[in-house]
Every structure is written in C-alpha cells, then in structure tokens.
VEXVO-347444 format. One record per residue (C-alpha): residue in three letters; x, y, z. Coordinates in pm, whole numbers. Layout:
BEGIN
{pt ALA; {X; Y; Z}}
...
***
This chain:
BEGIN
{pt UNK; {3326; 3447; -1934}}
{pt UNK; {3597; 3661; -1756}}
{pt UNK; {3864; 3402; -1794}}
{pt UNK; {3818; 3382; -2154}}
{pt UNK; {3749; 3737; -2197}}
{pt UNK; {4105; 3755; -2044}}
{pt UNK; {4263; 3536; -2287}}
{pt UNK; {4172; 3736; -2596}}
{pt UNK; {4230; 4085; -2457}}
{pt UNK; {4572; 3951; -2327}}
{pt UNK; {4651; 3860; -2686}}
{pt UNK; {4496; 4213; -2822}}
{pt UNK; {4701; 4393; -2561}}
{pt UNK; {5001; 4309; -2774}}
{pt UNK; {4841; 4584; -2950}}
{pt UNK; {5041; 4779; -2670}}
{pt UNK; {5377; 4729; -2716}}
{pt UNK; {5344; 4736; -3122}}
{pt UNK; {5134; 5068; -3149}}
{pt UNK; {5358; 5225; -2867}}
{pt UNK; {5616; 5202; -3021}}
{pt UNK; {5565; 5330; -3346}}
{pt UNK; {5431; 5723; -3469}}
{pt UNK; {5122; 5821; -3505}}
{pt UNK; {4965; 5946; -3834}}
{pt UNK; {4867; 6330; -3754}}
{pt UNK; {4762; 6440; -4041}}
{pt UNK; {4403; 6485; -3903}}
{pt UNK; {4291; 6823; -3840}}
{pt UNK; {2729; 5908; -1076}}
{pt UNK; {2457; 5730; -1323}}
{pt UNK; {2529; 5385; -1410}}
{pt UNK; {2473; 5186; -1750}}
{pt UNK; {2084; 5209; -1868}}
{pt UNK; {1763; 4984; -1784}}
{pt UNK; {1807; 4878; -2149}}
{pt UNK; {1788; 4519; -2003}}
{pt UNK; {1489; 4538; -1892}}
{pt UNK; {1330; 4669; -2225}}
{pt UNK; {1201; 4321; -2380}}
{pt UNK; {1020; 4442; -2653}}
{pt UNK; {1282; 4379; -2905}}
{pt UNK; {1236; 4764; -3016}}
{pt UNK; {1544; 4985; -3036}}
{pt UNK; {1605; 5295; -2765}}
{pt UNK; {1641; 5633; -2912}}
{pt UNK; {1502; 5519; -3238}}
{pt UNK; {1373; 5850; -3391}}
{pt UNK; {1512; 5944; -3703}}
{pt UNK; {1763; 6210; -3724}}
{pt UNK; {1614; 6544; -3787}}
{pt UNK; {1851; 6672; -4017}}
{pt UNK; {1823; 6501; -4383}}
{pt UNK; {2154; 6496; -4618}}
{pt UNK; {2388; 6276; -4832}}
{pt UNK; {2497; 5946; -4705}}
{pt UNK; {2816; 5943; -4556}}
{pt UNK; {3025; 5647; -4482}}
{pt UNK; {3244; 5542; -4201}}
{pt UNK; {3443; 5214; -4163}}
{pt UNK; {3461; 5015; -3829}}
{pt UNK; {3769; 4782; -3782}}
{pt UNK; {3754; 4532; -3500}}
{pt UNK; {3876; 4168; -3385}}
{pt UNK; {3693; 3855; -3436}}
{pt UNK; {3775; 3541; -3325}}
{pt UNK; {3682; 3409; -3654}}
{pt UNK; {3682; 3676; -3915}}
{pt UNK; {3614; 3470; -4245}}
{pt UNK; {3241; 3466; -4153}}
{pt UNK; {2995; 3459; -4483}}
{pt UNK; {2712; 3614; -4319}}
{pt UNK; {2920; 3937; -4223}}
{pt UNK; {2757; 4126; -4480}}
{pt UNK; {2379; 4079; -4463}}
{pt UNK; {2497; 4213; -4091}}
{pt UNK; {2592; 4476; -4258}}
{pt UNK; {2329; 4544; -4466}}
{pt UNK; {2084; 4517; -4195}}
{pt UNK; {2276; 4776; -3983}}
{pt UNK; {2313; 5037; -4287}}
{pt UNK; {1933; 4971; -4299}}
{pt UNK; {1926; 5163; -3926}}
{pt UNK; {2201; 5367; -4001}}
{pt UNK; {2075; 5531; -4336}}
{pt UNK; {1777; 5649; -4157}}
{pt UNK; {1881; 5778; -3830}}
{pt UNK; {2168; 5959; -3848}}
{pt UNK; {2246; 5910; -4273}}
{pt UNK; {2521; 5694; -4244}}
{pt UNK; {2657; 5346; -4403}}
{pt UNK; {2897; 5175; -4211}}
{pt UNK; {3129; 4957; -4335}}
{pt UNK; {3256; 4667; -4155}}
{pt UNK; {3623; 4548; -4112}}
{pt UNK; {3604; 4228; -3881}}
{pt UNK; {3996; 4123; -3864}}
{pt UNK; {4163; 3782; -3714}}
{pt UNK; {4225; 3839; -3346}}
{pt UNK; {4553; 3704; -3381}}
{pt UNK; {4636; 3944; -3616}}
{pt UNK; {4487; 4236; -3497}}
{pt UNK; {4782; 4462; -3318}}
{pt UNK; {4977; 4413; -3671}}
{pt UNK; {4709; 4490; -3944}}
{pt UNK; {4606; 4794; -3661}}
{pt UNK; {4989; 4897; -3685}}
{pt UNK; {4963; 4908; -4059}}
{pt UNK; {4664; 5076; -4119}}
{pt UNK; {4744; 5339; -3904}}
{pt UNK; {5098; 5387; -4090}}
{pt UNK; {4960; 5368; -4424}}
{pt UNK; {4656; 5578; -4311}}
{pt UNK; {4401; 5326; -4427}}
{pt UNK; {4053; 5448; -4396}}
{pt UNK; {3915; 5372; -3992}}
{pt UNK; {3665; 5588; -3831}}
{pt UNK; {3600; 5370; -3496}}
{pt UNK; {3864; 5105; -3322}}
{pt UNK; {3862; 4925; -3033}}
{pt UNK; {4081; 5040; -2796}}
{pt UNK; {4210; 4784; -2525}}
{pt UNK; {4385; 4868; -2145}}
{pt UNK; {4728; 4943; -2098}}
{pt UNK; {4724; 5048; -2539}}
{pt UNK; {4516; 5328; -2456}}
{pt UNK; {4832; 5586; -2306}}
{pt UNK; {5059; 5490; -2539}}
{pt UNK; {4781; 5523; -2835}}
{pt UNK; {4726; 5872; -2694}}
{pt UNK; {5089; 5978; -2628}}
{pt UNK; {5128; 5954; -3005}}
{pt UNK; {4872; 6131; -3077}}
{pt UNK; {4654; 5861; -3240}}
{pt UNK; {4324; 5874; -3105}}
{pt UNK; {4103; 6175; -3141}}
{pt UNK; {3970; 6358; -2858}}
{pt UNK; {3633; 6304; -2742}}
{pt UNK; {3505; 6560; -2490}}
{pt UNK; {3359; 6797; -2724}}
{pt UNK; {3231; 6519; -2999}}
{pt UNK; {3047; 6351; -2701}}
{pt UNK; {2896; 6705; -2624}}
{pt UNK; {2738; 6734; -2932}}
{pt UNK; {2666; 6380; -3027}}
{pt UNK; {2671; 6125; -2778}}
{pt UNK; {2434; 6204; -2499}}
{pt UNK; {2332; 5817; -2504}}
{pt UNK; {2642; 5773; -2385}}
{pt UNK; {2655; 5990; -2119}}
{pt UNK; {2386; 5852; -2001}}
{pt UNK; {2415; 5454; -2012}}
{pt UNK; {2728; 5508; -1932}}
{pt UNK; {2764; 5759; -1606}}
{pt UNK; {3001; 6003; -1597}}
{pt UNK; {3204; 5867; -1308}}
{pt UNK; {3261; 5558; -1548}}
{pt UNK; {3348; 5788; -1829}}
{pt UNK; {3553; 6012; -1667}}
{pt UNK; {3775; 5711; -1546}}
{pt UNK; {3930; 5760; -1903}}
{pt UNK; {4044; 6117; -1894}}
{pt UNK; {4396; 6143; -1999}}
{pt UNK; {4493; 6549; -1824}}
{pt UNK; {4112; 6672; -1839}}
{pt UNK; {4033; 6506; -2176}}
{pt UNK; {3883; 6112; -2293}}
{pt UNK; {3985; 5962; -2578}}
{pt UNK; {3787; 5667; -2592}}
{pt UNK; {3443; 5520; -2455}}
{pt UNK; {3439; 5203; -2271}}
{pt UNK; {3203; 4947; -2333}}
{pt UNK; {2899; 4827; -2107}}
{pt UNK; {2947; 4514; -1949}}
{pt UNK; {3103; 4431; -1577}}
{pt UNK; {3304; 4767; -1515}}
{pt UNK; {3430; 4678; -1160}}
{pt UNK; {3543; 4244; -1046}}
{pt UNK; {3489; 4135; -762}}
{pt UNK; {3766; 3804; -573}}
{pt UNK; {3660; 3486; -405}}
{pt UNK; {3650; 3141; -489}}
{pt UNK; {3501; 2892; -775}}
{pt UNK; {3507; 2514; -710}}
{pt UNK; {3347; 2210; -871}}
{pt UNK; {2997; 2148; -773}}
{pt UNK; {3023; 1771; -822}}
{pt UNK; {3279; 1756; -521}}
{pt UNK; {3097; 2060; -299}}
{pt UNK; {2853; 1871; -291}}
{pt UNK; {3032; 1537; -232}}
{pt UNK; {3139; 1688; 124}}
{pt UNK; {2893; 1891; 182}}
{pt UNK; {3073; 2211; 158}}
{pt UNK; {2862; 2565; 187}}
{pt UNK; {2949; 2766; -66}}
{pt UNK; {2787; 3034; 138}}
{pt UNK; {2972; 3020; 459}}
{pt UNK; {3327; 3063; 243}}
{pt UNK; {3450; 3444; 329}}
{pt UNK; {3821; 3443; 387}}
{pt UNK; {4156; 3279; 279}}
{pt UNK; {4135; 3074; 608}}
{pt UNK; {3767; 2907; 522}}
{pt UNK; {3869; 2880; 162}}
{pt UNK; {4234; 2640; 300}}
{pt UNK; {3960; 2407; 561}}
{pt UNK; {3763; 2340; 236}}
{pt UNK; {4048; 2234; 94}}
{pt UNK; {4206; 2037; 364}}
{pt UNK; {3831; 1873; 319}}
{pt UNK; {3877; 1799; -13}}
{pt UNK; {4263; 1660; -12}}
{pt UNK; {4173; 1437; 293}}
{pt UNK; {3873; 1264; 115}}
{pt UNK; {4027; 1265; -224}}
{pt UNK; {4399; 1212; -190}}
{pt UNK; {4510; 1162; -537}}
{pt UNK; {4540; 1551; -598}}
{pt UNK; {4626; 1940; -468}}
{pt UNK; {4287; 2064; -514}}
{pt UNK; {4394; 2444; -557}}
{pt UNK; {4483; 2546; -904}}
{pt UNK; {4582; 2839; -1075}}
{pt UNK; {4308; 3033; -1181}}
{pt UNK; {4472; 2930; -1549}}
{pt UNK; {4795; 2820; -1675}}
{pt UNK; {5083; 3079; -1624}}
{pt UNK; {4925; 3293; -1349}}
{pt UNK; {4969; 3290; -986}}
{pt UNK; {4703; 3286; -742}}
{pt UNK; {4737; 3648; -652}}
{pt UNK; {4670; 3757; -1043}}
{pt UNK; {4299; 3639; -925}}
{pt UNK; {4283; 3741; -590}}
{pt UNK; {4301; 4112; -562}}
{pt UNK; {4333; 4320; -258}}
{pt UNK; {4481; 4630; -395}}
{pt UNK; {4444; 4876; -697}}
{pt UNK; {4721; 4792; -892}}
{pt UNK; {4743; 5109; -1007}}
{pt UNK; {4791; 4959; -1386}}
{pt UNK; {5139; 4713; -1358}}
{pt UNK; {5152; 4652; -942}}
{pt UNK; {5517; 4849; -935}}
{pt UNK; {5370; 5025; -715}}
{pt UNK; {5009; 4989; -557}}
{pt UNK; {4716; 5173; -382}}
{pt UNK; {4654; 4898; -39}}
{pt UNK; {4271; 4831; -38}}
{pt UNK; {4206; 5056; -307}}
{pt UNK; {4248; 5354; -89}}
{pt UNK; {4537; 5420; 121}}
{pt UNK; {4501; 5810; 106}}
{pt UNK; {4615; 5773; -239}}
{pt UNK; {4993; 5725; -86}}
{pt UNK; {5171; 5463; -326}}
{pt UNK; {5374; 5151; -148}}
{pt UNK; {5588; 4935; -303}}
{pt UNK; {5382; 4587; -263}}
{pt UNK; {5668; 4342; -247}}
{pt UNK; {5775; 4511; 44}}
{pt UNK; {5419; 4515; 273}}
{pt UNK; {5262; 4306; 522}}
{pt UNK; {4997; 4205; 370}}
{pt UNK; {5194; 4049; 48}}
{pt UNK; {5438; 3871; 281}}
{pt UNK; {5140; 3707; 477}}
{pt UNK; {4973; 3624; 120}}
{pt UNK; {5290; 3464; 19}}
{pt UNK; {5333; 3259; 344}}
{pt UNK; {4988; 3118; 329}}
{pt UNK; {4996; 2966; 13}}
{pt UNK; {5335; 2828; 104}}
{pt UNK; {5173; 2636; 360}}
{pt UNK; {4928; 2524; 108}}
{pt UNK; {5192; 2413; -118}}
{pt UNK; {5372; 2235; 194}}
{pt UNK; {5058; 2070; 276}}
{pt UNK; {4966; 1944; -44}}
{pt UNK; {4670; 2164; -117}}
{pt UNK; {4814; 2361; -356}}
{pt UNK; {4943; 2204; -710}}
{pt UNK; {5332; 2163; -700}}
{pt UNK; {5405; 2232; -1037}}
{pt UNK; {5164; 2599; -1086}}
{pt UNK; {5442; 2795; -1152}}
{pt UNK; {5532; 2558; -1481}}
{pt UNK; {5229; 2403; -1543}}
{pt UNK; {5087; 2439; -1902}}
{pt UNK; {4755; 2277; -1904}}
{pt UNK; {4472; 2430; -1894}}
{pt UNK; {4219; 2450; -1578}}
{pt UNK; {3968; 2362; -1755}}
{pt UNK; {4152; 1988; -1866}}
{pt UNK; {4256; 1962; -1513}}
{pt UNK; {3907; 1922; -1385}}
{pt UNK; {3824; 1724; -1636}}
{pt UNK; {4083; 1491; -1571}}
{pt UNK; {4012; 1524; -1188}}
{pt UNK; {4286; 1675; -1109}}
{pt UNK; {4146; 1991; -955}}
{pt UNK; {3876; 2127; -729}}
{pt UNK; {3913; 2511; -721}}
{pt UNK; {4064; 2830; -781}}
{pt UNK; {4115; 3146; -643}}
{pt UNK; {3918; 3348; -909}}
{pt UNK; {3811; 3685; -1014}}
{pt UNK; {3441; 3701; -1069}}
{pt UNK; {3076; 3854; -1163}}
{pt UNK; {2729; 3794; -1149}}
{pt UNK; {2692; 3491; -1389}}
{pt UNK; {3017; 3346; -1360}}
{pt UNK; {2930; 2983; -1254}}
{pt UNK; {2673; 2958; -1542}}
{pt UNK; {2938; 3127; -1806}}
{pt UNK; {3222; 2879; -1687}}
{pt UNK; {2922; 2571; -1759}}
{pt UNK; {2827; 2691; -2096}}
{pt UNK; {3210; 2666; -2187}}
{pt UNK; {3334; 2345; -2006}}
{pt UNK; {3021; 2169; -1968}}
{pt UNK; {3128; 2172; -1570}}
{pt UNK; {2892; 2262; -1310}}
{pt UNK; {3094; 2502; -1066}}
{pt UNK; {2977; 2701; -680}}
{pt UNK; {3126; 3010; -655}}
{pt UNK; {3196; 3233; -301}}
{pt UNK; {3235; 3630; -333}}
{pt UNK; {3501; 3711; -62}}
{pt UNK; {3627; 4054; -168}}
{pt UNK; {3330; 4260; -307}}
{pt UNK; {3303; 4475; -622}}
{pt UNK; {3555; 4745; -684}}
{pt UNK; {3564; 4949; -1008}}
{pt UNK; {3942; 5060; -1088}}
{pt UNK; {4085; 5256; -1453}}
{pt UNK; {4207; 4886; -1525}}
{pt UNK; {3847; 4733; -1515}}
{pt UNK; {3688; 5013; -1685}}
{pt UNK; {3935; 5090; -1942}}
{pt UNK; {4009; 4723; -2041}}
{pt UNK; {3751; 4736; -2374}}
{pt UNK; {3676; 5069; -2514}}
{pt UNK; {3594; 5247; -2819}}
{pt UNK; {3786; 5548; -3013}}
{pt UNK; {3770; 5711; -3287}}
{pt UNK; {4131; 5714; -3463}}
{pt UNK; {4301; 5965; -3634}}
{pt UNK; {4271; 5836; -3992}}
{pt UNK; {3920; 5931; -3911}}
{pt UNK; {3785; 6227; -4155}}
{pt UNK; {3441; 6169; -4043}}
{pt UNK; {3442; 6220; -3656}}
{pt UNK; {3114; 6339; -3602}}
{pt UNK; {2920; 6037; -3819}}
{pt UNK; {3171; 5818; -3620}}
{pt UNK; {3065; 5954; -3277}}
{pt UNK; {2704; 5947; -3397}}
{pt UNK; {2709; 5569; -3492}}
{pt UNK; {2908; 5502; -3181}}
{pt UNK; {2616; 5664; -2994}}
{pt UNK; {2394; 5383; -3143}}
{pt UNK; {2601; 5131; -3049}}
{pt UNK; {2522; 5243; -2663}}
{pt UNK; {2165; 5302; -2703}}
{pt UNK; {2029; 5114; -2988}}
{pt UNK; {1946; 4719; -2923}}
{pt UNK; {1891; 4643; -3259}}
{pt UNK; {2209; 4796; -3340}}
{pt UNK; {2350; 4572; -3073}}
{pt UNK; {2218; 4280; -3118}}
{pt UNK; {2290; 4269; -3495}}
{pt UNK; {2688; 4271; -3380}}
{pt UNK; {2635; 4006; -3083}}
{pt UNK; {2432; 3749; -3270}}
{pt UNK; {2329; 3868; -3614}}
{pt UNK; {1995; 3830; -3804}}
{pt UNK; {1662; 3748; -3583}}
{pt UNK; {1508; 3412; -3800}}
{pt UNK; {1873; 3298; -3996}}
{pt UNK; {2085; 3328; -3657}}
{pt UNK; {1914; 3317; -3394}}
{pt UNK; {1512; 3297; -3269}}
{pt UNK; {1384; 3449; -3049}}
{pt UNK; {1150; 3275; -2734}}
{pt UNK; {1059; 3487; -2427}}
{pt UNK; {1135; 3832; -2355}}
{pt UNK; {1538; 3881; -2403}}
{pt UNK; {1609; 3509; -2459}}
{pt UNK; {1694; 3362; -2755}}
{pt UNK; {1837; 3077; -2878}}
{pt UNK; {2044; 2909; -3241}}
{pt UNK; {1749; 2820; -3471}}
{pt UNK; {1627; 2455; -3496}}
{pt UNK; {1919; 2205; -3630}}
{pt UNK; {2173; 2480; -3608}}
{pt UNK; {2442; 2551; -3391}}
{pt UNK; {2726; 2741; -3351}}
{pt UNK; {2947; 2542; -3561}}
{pt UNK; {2681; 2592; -3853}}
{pt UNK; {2571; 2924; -3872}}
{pt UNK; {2711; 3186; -4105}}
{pt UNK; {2752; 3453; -3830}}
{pt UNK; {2845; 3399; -3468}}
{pt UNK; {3026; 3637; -3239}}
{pt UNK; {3171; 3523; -2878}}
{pt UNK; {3248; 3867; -2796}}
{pt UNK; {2912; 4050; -2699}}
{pt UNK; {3115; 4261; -2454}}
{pt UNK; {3292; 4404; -2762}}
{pt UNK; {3005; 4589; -2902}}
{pt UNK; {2900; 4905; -2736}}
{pt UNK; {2625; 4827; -2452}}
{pt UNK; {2587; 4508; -2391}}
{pt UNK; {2338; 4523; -2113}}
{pt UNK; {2107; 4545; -2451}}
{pt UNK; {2193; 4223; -2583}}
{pt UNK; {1949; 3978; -2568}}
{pt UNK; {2042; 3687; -2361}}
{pt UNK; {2172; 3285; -2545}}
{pt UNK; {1914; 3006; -2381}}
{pt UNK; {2049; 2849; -2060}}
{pt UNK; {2204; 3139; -1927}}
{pt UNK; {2035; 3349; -1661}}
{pt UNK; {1759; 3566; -1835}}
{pt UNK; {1834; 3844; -1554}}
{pt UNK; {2195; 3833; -1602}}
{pt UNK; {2254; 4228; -1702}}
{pt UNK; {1996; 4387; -1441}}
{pt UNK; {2232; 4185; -1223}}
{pt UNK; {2528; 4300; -1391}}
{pt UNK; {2373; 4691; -1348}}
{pt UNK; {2350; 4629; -979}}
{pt UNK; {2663; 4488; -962}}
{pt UNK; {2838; 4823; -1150}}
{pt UNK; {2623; 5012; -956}}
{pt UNK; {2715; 4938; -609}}
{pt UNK; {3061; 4866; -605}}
{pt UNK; {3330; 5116; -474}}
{pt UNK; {3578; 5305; -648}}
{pt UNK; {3942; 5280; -597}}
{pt UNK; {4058; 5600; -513}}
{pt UNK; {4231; 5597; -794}}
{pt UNK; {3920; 5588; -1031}}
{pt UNK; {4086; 5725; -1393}}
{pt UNK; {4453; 5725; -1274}}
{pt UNK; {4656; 5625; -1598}}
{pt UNK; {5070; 5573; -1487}}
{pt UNK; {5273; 5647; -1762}}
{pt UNK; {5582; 5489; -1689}}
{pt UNK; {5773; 5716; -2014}}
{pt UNK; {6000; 5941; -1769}}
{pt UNK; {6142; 5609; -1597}}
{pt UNK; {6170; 5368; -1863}}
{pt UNK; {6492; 5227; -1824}}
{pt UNK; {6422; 5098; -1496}}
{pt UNK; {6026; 4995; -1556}}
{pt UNK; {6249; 4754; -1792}}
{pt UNK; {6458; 4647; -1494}}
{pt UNK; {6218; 4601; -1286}}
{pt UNK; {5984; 4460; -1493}}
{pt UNK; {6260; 4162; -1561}}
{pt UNK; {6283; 4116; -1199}}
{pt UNK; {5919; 4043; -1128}}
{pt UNK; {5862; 3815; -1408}}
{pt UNK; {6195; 3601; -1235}}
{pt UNK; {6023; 3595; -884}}
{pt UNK; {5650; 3662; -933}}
{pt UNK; {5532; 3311; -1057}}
{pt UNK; {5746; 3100; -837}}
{pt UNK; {5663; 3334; -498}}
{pt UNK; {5287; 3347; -595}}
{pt UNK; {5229; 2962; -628}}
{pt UNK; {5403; 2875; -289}}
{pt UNK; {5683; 2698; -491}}
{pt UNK; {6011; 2861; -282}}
{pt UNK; {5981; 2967; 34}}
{pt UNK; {5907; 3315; 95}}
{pt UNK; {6120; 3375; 369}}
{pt UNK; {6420; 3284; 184}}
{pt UNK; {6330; 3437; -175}}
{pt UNK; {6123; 3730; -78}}
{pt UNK; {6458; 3923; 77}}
{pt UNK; {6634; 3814; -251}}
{pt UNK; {6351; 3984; -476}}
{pt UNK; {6310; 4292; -277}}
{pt UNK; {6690; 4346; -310}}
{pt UNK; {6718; 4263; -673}}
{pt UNK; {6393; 4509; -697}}
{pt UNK; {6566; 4774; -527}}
{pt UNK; {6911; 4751; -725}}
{pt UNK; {6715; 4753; -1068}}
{pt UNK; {6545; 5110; -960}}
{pt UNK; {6175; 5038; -805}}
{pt UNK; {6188; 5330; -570}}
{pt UNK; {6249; 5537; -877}}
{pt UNK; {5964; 5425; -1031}}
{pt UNK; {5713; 5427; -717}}
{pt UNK; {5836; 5804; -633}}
{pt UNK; {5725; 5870; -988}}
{pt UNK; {5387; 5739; -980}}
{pt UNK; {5328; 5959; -621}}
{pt UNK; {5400; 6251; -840}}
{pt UNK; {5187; 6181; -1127}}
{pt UNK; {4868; 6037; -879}}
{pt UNK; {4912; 6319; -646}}
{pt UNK; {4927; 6562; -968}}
{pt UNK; {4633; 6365; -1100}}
{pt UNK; {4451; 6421; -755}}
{pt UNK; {4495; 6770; -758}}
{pt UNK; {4338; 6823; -1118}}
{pt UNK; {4031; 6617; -1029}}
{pt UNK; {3943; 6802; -739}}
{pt UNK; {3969; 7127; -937}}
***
C-alpha cells in the first residue's frame, strides 16, 4: 500500500538528516523489470550454480523491519545460506533492525565500522550518503556481477541513480513511476450512483462531491490523503525536482526551473480547493487534523481523497482497513529520480567483501526463491502455497501467529517475483510491469539537487513553506490574501538563490547526459 509504504520510508528518511550530517568511514579501499511474474513454477531464475568453486565467504545484510524480534528469522536464514552456499559460495548473515531505530543504529555502525556489506538506501539519504563518501560505487561491480540487474531492472531505471556519471545504489522492483487521481468509498459511490470511470479532472472530482455533501450533510467529504499533508502532496502535476523549491511544470518544461509558488497553475490549485473549503466539501480542520483517514471513514466522516496511486491500490487499501474503495486515474504514470530512488540497495563502505555483496544482491533481483524467503519466509511453516503465484497463511495461522512475517515485500530486491497473499489480485505485478513500462519520464529522469552550495537559505526557505504550505494547500486562508504574503516572505528568505542554483546544476546535469 503506497500510503503506508509512505509512512515507514518517511520515518527511515530521518536516516537523512542523521547520516548527512555526520563523516563517513573511508577506510575502504529502455528494458523494464523482468517477466519473473509470470514464471509460476515456484523455481528460481538464474539458478545455475556458480562456476567457480572456493571457500565460503560471508557478508552481513542490515535492514528495517517493522518488527525485528521475529523467532523464525533464522531458519530464513538458513534456508537462504542453503541457495547462497551453492551459487555464488556465500553465507549471508542477517541483521533485521527496529524501523524506528534504524537511522540511529545505521549512524553507529557506520562510525564504529561495524561489519555491513548491503543497506538499504532510502530517497533524499542517498546524496548526502554519497557526498560523504559512504556508499561504494557500483558501475564497475554491476559490470562484472550483476547482469540480472541490468536486466530486470532497465537501464533507463538504473541510470536514474547516477550521481556525475556513476550509481551508487540499485533500486528495488516494485511501482517505479505514481500515477494522481482520486480514491473514494465504494459503499457511498455506489449509494449515488457515481462512475468512477467518467472522473478525469479536478472539476468532475468537486460535482462528485457536491453529490455526496448534498445527500449526506453531516460531513466535508474531501480529506487529506492522511493526517498532516495537503491535498497537493497527493496530487502531482509537476516533477518536484526532489523538495518543490523549485520545480519542472508537467514534468517537462524544457528542463527550465520555476519557482512554483509563484505560477499559474499553483494559484488556480490553491483557489479551487478554497472554494471547496468555502463550500463545505473540503474538511475545515485538514491543516490540524490528527486522525487518521483511515478512522475518518470509519467513523463516516469522509468520502475521498485526492490520492497518489498504482495498479492494485483499491484492493491494498481493503486488505488494510477492511474498506471497500473506487479509485479514478486522472494524471497518468510518470517515473521521476524521487519515485525511483525512494527504496534502493547499496553496498556501504564498511563493506570488505564488495563483489560477494554485489553477487548476492544480484540474487535478490533474479532469484524468486531468494525473494520470497525475505517477503514471506518458509513454504509449509509460513505460508502455503494454492495456485500458481498465490499463496496464503497456513490453516489456523495468521499474521499475528506466525514466527516470520514481513509487510515490506517492496524492500527486498525484485518484487515482481514475489508470490502474491490470497485476496489480492493474482495479476497484480504483470500489471505493475505495464504500468513501469509505459509511463513517461520527467525530463528530469536521474536529476539529484544538492542543495550544499545554498544551505543557509534552503533553511530559510524551507521554514517558510512549512508556515504557509499546510494552511494554503487545505483551502484554510484564502489564497488571495496569503499567497502574496508567502511569495514575499519566500523571496526575502533567498528562493531565487536557490532556484538559480538548481538551473545550473540540471542544465550541467543535462549536458553530461547527452554526452
């Protein structure tokens, strides 16, 4: 689920801020993802053994879990040093840490150079990891060893995290591009007969909900996609180029930068959901509010959001509210260096085995046993398996019970691999390989700001927006009254500073990729 994906990479992003701004150790010397979806057979891809026999090495792999203190963790790790040994003579040793504790014990174990050979590495961390130095280049390591890669991947995906010619981490398999539009309760679609279908713009979207306040009355039907974002955070119409100081207009724009707050088509964004507000379609308390979405529908207190979506999304929001939702795709797929770089692999520089690490990270693209041991554990004590890539928790067990269980499958390398839980759509990741497959690339595709030369005023500025951003977003003040007053207070703490620098860096960027 995208919104709960969300929630835990926002809390891993504080990895950011605490590995930015510390040293690094350095002591160290257009295909799309794979048809692995479609092989039901239960068999891993690329399973020959390694040619070359030799003593075992061993490599740790450190990662967050939402629940780390799980007893089964290490018959999973058996039963992937079972694969390993053979193929390429490896053990791997696993180092599943609290979520919520992640960006600290990663802090520390990179001080104290405590043995790592693969991390995750998540968004906006992944500059700041590389400006000090602690992630190990990949180019050459992914020549020799990680072909798989290459090849579920696609090397417009992968090149999306070059950092001046060179990546330093892999990202993961799963929806690389998000596509805008709208998700509402089915119980009340369906109460007014509302065509999910026939939903395509912002002006459909506000006579659905003039539908739904005039039958209902009791409520705003338009929430916040969750609590403490605006309605803009989930409908997109820009590359935000990584922070939106500073943004690409429909992903294009001739790559020339423009300072959002200032343009048309924010002002007009801003003005319509001020008339919502006004007209009591839109919640009057969004930019306070701390309860959930989900408790708001359930309470019946909501109807819809403005939401940032993929295939599956309706049946993913089910499975973890128990609420049957219609969805409507109004902005198509785009793929931008935010969506593809959000979850990614790389191999740090405590690393002293960076060839057995890019050789197990390898199987983690291309090997569905290998996969599927991460994402749900042992086939006949965690899960059973029914037809083709369906499974489901084995009889009198459920999640609560089992020794291993792991919410984030779209941690784990590839997960168009991963078998599929019962009750969710059996075709979900050919659909998810279409999706990745035909959506359009910002222009931007493997920009990475780094907002180091400026910093002083990316701090200014960055105080302003968090002042005006939630209260202008929600239609709680009136935009032609507080807009002027934010631009102003924009300008005075330094924005055109920062937007000048981030022309010279994207049109420096430009030039290098076209070489």
């Amino acid at each position: 689920m995208r919104k709960s994906r969300t929630a835990v990479v926002s809390l891993l992003l504080l990895t950011a801020m605490t590995l930015t701004a510390c040293g690094g150790n350095n002591n160290a010397g257009s295909n799309t993802a794979n048809d692995g979806a479609a092989n039901d057979t239960g068999t891993s891809t690329n399973s020959s053994p390694a040619k070359d026999s030799g003593p075992i090495e061993n490599i740790t792999v450190a990662y967050p879990m939402i629940n780390s203190a799980q007893k089964d963790t290490q018959l999973v790790e058996d039963a992937i040093n079972k694969i390993t040994e053979v193929k390429i003579q490896t053990h791997v040793k696993l180092n599943p840490i609290g979520a919520g504790e992640w960006a600290q014990q990663l802090n520390l174990m990179f001080t104290s150079n405590a043995a790592m050979d693969l991390i995750p590495v998540f968004g906006t961390a992944y500059s700041g990891m590389v400006a000090k130095s602690q992630l190990v280049p990949l180019n050459e390591l992914l020549d020799q060893h990680g072909s798989g890669i290459r090849e579920a991947l696609g090397e417009d995906y992968l090149g999306a995290t070059k950092i001046k010619g060179e990546s330093y981490a892999v990202p993961t398999i799963r929806d690389l591009a998000v596509s805008y539009g709208f998700s509402m309760v089915k119980s009340l679609a369906d109460k007014y007969n509302i065509d999910a279908n026939a939903i395509k713009t912002l002006d459909d979207f506000e006579e659905v909900l003039t539908t739904v306040k005039n039958g209902e009355k009791t409520f705003a039907p338009l929430v916040p996609a969750s609590a403490g974002n605006s309605y803009l955070d989930t409908y997109v119409f820009f590359d935000r180029l990584g922070d939106s100081i500073g943004v690409l207009p429909n992903y294009d724009n001739d790559l020339k930068v423009v300072n959002l707050y200032e343009s048309q088509d924010y002002k007009d964004f801003l003005t319509k959901v001020r008339k919502w507000y006004q007209d009591g379609l839109a919640m009057k308390d969004a930019a306070t509010n701390k309860t959930s979405t989900f408790e708001l529908v359930k309470s019946g207190k909501a109807f819809g959001t403005l939401s940032s979506l993929k295939p599956g999304f309706a049946a993913q929001e089910k499975q973890a509210t128990g609420i049957d939702y219609v969805v409507s795709e109004s902005i198509p797929p785009v793929a931008t260096t935010s969506s593809v770089t959000g979850v990614m692999w790389g191999i740090p520089i405590n690393s002293k085995q960076h060839e057995k690490a890019m050789q197990f990270l390898n199987l983690m693209y291309t090997d569905k046993d290998i996969v599927n041991l991460f994402d749900w554990g042992i086939e006949g004590k965690h899960y059973v398996k029914g037809q083709d890539n369906v499974i489901k928790y084995p009889e009198g067990a459920d999640i609560a019970t089992l020794g291993y269980s792991n919410p984030l499958g779209y941690l784990f390398g590839n997960q168009f691999l991963s078998y599929v839980m019962d009750g969710n759509d059996p075709e979900i990741w050919s659909k998810m390989q279409v999706y990745n497959e035909s959506a359009k690339h910002s222009k931007a595709l493997g920009f990475v700001f780094d907002s180091t030369p400026i910093k002083t005023e990316y701090a200014a500025v960055s105080n302003v927006v968090t002042q005006y951003k939630l209260p202008l977003e929600t239609g709680s003040v009136d935009p032609d009254k507080i807009l002027p007053e934010f631009i102003s207070k924009l300008k005075s703490a330094g924005i055109d500073k920062i937007i000048a620098e981030k022309q010279k860096q994207l049109d420096e960027w430009a030039k290098s990729a076209a070489q």
